[in-house]
Structures are given as C-alpha cells and as structure tokens.
N, C-alpha and C positions, 0 to 999 in steps of 0.2 A: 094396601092389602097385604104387602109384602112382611112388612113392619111389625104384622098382627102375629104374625105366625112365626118368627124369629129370637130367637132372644138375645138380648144385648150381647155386646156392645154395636151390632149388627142391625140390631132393630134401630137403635138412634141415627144410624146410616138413613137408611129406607124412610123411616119419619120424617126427618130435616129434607130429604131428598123431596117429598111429596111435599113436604108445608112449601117450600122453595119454588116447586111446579105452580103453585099457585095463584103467582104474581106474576100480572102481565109483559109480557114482551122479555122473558127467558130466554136464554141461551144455553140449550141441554150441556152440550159438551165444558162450558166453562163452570156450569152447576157442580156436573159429576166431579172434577176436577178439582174443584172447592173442598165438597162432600168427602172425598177420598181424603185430603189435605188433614180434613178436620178429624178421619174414623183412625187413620194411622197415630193421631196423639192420643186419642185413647184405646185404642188396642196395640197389640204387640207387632203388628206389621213390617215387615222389612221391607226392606228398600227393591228387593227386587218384586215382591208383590204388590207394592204401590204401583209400581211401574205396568205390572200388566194390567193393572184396574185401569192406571189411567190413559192407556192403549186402547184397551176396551174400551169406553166410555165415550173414546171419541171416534167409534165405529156406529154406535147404536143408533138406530136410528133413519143411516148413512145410506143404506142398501137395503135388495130387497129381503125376501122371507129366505131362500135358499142361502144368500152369503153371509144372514145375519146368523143364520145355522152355522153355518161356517166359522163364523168369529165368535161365538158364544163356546163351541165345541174346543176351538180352538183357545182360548181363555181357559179352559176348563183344565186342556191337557200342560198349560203353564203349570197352572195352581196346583197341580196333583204333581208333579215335578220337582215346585218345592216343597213341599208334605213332605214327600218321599226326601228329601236332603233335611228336612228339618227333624226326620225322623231319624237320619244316622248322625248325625249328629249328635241326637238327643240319647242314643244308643253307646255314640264313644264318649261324650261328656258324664254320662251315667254311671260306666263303667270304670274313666276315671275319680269319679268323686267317690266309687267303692272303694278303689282299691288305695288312694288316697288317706281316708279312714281307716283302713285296716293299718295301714304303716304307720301313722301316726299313733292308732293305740297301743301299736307296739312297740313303737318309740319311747311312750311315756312307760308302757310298762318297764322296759328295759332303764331308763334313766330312775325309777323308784326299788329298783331291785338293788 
C-alpha cells in the first residue's frame, strides 16, 4: 500500500519489500537489510542514513506498540538530523560554487583585458 502512494525511488523500496514478503519462510530483518542494500544504489543515500534504516529495520516488529513508537520516532529524529547537516552543507557548498564563479569570471575578464 506504501508503494502506491510514494514516488520513486522509494516506491521500488516498499514494492520489492512486499513482492519479498510474499514467499514463504522470510526473515523480516534480513529482507529489510537486503532492501536497504539495494535503495542506497539507486538513490543518493549516505552512509549514515543507511545505517539508521538498517537499525530500524531490525527493531520492527521486535516489540510491542508503545516501543515500536519509540523506535519509529526515534528513526525519525536521526533522519531529520541529517536533513538538517545535509542542508548546511548544501548551503556552504552553494555558496562556494557562487563565489567560485564569480572569481573565475573575473579572472577571465582580467586575463582578456
């Protein structure tokens, strides 16, 4: 159901994850952990967000409705953690490739004067 409502490269997660559920005598947590292996080559995933998926993954399931609150919330505030780093990042990388551009076009101006 997940799958329907998402859109790539996410959706092909959730997809493979349910055709995989399929077949008898599964092992959730070596699934998820496949699954994850396989979402991070085709999307941009870093190494530390693989890691909290696949920490997650091997809680699911595990415990009851309140701890799984617990570890769902708690995934959640990882992920949002790196947003936030991959946002400043994206913020001093930006600013460098401005100001980079600027130098250089007045590098060339200067060398054609």
């Amino acid at each position: 159901m997940i799958a329907t409502q998402i859109p790539k490269p996410t959706k092909t997660f959730f997809a493979a994850l349910s055709q995989e559920l399929d077949r008898p005598a599964v092992h959730f947590p070596a699934l998820w952990d496949e699954g994850v292996r396989q979402f991070q080559n085709e999307s941009c995933l870093s190494e530390n967000e693989r890691e909290i998926l696949l920490q997650f993954g091997q809680t699911l399931g595990q415990h009851d409705f309140e701890q799984q609150q617990k570890h769902i919330h708690l995934a959640i505030t990882h992920l949002e953690r790196e947003l936030e780093e991959a946002r400043d990042h994206q913020y001093k990388y930006a600013k460098l490739a401005k100001s980079l551009g600027v130098l250089s076009g007045l590098f060339i101006v200067l060398l054609l004067i």
